[in-house]
N, C-alpha and C positions, 0 to 999 in steps of 0.2 A: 521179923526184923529184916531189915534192908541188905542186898550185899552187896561189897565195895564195888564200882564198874573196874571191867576187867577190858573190854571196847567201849572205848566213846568216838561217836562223832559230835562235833558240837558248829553249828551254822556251818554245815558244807555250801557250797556254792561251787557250780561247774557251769561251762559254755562252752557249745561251740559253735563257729562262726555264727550259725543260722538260727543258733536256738540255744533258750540257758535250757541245762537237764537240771540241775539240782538247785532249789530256791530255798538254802535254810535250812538242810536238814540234818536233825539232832535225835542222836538215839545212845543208847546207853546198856552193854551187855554186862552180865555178871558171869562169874566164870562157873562154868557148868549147867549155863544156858543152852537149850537147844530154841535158836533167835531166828525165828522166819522173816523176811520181806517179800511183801506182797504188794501187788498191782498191776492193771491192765496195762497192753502194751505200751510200751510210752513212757511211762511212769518214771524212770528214771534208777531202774533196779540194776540193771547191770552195772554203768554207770558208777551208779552207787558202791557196786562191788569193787570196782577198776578202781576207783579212790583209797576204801578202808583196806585194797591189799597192797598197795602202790602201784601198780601197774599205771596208772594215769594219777596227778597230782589235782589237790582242789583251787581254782581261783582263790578263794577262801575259806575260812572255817582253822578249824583242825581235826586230827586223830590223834587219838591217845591209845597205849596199848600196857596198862597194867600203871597208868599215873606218867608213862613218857610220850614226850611228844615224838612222834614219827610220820607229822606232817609230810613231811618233805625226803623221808626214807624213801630210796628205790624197792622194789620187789624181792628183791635178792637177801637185799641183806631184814627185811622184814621178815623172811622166814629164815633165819640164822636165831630170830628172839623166838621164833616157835610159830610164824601163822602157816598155814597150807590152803591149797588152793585147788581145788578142780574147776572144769571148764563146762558149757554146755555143749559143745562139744570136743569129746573129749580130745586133749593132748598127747600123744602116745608117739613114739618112733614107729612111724608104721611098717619097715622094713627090715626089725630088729624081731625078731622072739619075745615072746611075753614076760622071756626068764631074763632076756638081755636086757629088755627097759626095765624089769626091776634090778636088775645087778647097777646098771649108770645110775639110778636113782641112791641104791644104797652105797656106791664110790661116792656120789654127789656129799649122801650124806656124811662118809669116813673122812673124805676130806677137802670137803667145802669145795669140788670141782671136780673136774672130769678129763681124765687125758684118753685120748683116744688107742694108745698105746698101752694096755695095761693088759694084765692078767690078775683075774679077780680073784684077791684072796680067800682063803676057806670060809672066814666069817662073814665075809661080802655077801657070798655066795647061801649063805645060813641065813643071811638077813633076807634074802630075796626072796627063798624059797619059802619063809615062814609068812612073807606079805603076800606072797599068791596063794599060800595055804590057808589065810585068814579069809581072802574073798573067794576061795574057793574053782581058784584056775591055775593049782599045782600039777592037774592031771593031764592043761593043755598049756604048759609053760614051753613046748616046742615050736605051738603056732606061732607065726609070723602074726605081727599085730593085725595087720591091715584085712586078714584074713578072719579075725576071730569075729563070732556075732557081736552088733552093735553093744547088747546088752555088758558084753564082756569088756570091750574096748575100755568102756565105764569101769566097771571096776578095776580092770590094769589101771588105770589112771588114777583110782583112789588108792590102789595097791603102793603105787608110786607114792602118793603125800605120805600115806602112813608111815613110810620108811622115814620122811627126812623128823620122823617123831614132833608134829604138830600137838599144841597146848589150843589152839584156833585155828579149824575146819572150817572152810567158806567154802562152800557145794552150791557151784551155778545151774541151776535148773536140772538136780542131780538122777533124777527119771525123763530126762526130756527126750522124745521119740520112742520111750519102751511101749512094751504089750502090759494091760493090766496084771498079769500073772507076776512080768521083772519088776513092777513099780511095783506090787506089795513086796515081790523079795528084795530090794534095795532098800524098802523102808527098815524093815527086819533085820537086814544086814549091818547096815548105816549106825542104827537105834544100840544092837551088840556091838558095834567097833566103837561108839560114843562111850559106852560104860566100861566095856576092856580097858579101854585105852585113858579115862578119864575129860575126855576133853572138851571143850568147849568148839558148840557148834554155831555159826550163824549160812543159811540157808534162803536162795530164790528159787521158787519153783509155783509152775500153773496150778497144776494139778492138785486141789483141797484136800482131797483123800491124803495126800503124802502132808502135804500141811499140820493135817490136824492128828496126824499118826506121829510126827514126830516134835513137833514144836511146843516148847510149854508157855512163849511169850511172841507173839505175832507184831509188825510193825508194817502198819499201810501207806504205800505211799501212793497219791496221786497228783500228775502234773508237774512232780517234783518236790514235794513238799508234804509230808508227814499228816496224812489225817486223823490216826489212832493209834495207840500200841497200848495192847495188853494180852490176856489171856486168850488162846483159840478162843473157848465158850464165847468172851466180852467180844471178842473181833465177831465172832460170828454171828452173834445178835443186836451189833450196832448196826443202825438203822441207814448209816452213811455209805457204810463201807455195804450192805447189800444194795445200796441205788448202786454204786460206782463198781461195783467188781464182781462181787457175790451170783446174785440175781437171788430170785425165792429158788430154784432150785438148789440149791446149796446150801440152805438152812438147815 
């Protein structure tokens, strides 16, 4: 049996000046999807992401987020209903502590903003330490961001969504630049903070191996426009989506 969508897009469309990125595209999550987008460069995946989080709005179409329209919702207050966001690269205060960008994140979350004048409560501070303890950088919550390895940055930065308590994880290229060893522990990571925490994930990223390790419903785009969505297995043995992305080596 079917479940009710939990994201919808429905005929997005985007341009700009020189070029439309999105021609039409309609996809459909359920909640406790782990929902990949895939495609070669170009394709219209970021994009696609700047739209369903608000960061950028669509010439047309719409977004739905649980049956509401939130078309036209800025970023902000889209994740006030529950979405979160990382970046491909990641967003971090790079000249704060890895404890301080979780503390402003979990003030963001207490109450809905951030004064630069504050002193963070005890549970502020319980909320911080438990989101660095969960990706596993409690031990280096003294380093300054900008300092920590790449790998780390990445998860401060997931550390950070988790606090503002996301119901919808959208992970831009959430291995991008690691070593094969951090892309399977991100996958592993990622996969336990999905079920911890219950939530629904939709995901862009190159790399297959993380694809097909985390995702149970794949959505291809190319040129801007939707060629398949279904199961890793079904994506990975359409015949379409190996001319245009895949190759035989990734079969």
């Amino acid at each position: 049996m079917s479940r009710a969508p939990f994201l919808t897009a429905q005929a997005l469309r985007k341009s700009y000046p020189a070029v439309t990125v999105l021609r039409g595209v309609s996809l459909s999550v359920a909640e406790g999807d782990s929902f990949a987008v895939i495609g070669p460069n170009g394709a219209g995946k970021t994009t696609l992401f700047k739209v369903l989080s608000g960061e950028l709005f669509a010439d047309a179409g719409t977004v739905t987020f649980e049956g509401r329209d939130v078309t036209a919702m800025p970023a902000w207050q889209r994740v006030r209903l529950g979405f979160g966001r990382t970046f491909q690269v990641a967003r971090v205060f790079p000249d704060l502590t890895a404890e301080d960008n979780a503390i402003v994140a979990a003030e963001a979350a207490r109450r809905g903003g951030v004064s630069l004048a504050w002193w963070p409560a005890r549970s502020v501070r319980a909320a911080a330490h438990a989101a660095l303890n969960e990706v596993a950088l409690f031990e280096r919550r003294s380093h300054i961001a900008r300092l920590l390895a790449y790998g780390d940055r990445k998860r401060l930065e997931l550390a950070m969504s988790l606090i503002l308590r996301p119901r919808l994880l959208m992970l831009d290229e959430p291995t991008a630049g690691m070593s094969p060893p951090d892309r399977a522990a991100s996958v592993e990571l990622i996969a336990a903070l999905k079920q911890r925490h219950g939530m629904t994930l939709v995901l862009t990223e190159h790399d297959m191996s993380v694809v097909f390790g985390l995702a149970n419903r794949v959505a291809v785009l190319n040129h801007g426009e939707v060629v398949t969505v279904g199961t890793p297995e079904e994506v990975r043995a359409n015949p379409t989506v190996r001319e245009i992305y895949l190759g035989s080596g990734h079969a």
